[in-house]
C-alpha positions as CSV (number, residue, x, y, z in Angstrom):
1,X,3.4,19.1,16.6
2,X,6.6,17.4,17.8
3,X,9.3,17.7,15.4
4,X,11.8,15.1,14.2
5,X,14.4,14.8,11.9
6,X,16.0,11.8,10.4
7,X,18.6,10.6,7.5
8,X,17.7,7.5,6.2
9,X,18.7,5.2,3.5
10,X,16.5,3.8,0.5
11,X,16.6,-0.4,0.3
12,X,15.5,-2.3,-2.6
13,X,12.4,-4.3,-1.6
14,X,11.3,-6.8,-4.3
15,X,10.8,-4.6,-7.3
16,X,10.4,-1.3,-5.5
17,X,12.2,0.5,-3.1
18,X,11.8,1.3,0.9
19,X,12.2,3.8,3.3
20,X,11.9,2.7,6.8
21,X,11.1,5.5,9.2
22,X,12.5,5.6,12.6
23,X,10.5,5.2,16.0
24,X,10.7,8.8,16.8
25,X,9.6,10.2,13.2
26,X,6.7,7.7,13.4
27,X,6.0,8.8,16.6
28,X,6.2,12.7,15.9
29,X,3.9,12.2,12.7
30,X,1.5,10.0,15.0
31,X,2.2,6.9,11.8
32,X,1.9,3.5,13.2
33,X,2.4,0.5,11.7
34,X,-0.4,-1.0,8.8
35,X,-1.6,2.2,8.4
36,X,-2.4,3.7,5.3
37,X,-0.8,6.9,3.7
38,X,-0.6,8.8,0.7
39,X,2.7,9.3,-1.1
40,X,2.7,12.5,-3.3
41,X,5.3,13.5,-5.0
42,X,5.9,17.2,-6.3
43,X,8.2,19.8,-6.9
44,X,8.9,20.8,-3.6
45,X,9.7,17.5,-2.7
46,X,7.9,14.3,-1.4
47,X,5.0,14.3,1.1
48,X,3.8,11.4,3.2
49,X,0.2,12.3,4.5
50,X,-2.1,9.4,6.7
51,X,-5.2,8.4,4.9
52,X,-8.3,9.6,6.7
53,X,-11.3,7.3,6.9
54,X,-11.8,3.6,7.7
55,X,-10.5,0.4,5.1
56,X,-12.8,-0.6,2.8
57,X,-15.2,-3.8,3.1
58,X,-15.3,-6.4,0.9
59,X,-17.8,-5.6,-0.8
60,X,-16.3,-2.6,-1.9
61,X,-13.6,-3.8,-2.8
62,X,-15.4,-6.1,-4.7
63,X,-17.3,-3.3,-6.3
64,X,-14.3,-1.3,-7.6
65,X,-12.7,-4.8,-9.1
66,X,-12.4,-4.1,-12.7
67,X,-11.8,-7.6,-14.8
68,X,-10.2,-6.1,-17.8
69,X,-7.6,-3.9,-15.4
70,X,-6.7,-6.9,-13.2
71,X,-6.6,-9.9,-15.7
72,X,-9.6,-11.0,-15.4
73,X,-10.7,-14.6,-14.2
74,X,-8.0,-16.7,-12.5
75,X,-9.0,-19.9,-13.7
76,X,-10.7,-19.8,-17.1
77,X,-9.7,-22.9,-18.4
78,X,-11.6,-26.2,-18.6
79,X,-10.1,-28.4,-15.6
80,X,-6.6,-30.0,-15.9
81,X,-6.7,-33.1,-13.8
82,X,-8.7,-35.6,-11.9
83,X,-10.6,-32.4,-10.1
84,X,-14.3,-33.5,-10.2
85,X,-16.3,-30.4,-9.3
């Protein structure tokens, strides 16, 4: 394994925070962009680690949908206009 170093900075993004890693990290850890990874945090530090395996359909996404965590339905109200459905 190729090994890079880096000192970066943390930006606010929306409500969280960012790190953005340079060209030759990414390119040493073999991370490109969209792809998933898992962000564990521990004592000895933080650990960025790619997620193995394909992205999930939509029917499994669909599947792990829980109403009650996620709010439920979007519109549960009777109409609110002209809408004729």
């Amino acid at each position: 394994m190729v090994h890079a170093e880096a000192v970066v900075g943390i930006k606010k993004w929306g409500n969280n925070l960012g790190v953005r890693l340079p060209g030759n990290v990414a390119k040493a850890a073999q991370l490109s962009a969209e792809q998933m990874v898992r962000v564990v945090v521990s004592d000895a530090g933080i650990t960025i680690t790619p997620v193995e395996g394909q992205a999930l359909t939509l029917e499994q996404r669909l599947a792990l949908f829980d109403p009650a965590r996620h709010g439920g339905e979007a519109m549960a109200a009777e109409a609110l206009g002209a809408e004729k459905w």
